[in-house]
N, C-alpha and C positions, 0 to 999 in steps of 0.2 A: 455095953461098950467098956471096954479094960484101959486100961490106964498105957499098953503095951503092946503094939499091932503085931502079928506075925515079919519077919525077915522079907526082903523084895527077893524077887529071883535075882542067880548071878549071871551078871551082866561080863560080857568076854572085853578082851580089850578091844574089839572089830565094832561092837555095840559101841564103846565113849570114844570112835576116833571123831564122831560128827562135832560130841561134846567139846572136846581139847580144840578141834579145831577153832571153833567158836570163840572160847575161850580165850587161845593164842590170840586169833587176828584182836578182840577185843582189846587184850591189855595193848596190844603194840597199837593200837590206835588212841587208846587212852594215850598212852606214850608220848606218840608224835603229837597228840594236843599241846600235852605240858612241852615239848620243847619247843613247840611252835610259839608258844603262846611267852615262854621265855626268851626266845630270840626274837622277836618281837619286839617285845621290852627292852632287848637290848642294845638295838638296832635305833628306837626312835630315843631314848636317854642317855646312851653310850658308857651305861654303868647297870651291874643288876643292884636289884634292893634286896632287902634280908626275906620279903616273902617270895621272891623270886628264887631264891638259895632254899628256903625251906621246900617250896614246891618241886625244883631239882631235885631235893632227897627225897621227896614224898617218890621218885619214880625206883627206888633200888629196896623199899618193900615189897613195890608191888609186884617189879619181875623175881623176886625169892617167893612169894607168896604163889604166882604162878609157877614156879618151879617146883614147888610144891603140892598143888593143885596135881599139877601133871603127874605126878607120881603116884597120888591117890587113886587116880583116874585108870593109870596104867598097872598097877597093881591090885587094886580093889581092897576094901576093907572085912571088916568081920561080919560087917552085918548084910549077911547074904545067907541065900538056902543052898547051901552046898551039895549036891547030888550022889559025886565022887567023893574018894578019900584023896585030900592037898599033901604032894609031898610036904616034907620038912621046909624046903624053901619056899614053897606058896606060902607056908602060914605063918612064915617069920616075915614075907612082904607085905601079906593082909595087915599083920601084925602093928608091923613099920608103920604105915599107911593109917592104918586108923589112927596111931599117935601122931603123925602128920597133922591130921585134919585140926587139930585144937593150936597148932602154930600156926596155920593157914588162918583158922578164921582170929585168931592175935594180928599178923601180919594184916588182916583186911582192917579191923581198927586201926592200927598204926599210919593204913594211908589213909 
């Protein structure tokens, strides 16, 4: 066993639209918690508190982070078995996209 698995096959963007979608509905349900759960609060003390403000921003990592996400998903990274030769533009999106992935999972600690 190596330290180093072989590449997964490439996966088309028709393969991750189950994934995205997932993904989408997830955050905007995450979403509408936190705002539910903020109007709430603001409804029964007619003031927000300072965790209710930090929790409101905790929601505008999450949708760049999903914005982000999306893009990996829709472009695909490097780490795939590629069959065909990638024009110049596939491999500057692979490219893009992998460097994505390291502010996406920054962006998921932040929320």
């Amino acid at each position: 066993m190596s330290l180093y698995s072989s590449p997964p096959p490439l996966h088309t963007a028709d393969d991750d639209k189950p994934t995205l979608l997932v993904c989408w509905w997830i955050t905007l349900f995450c979403a509408t918690i936190i705002l539910l759960r903020v109007a709430g609060r603001f409804v029964r003390s007619e003031k927000l508190f300072r965790e209710d403000r930090t929790v409101t921003y905790a929601v505008i990592p999450l949708f760049v982070r999903m914005g982000l996400v999306h893009l990996v998903l829709l472009w695909g990274t490097n780490n795939a078995q590629f069959t065909w030769p990638l024009t110049e533009t596939e491999k500057r999106h692979k490219s893009i996209a992998s460097g994505l992935v390291i502010a996406s999972r920054i962006l998921y600690a932040a929320t």
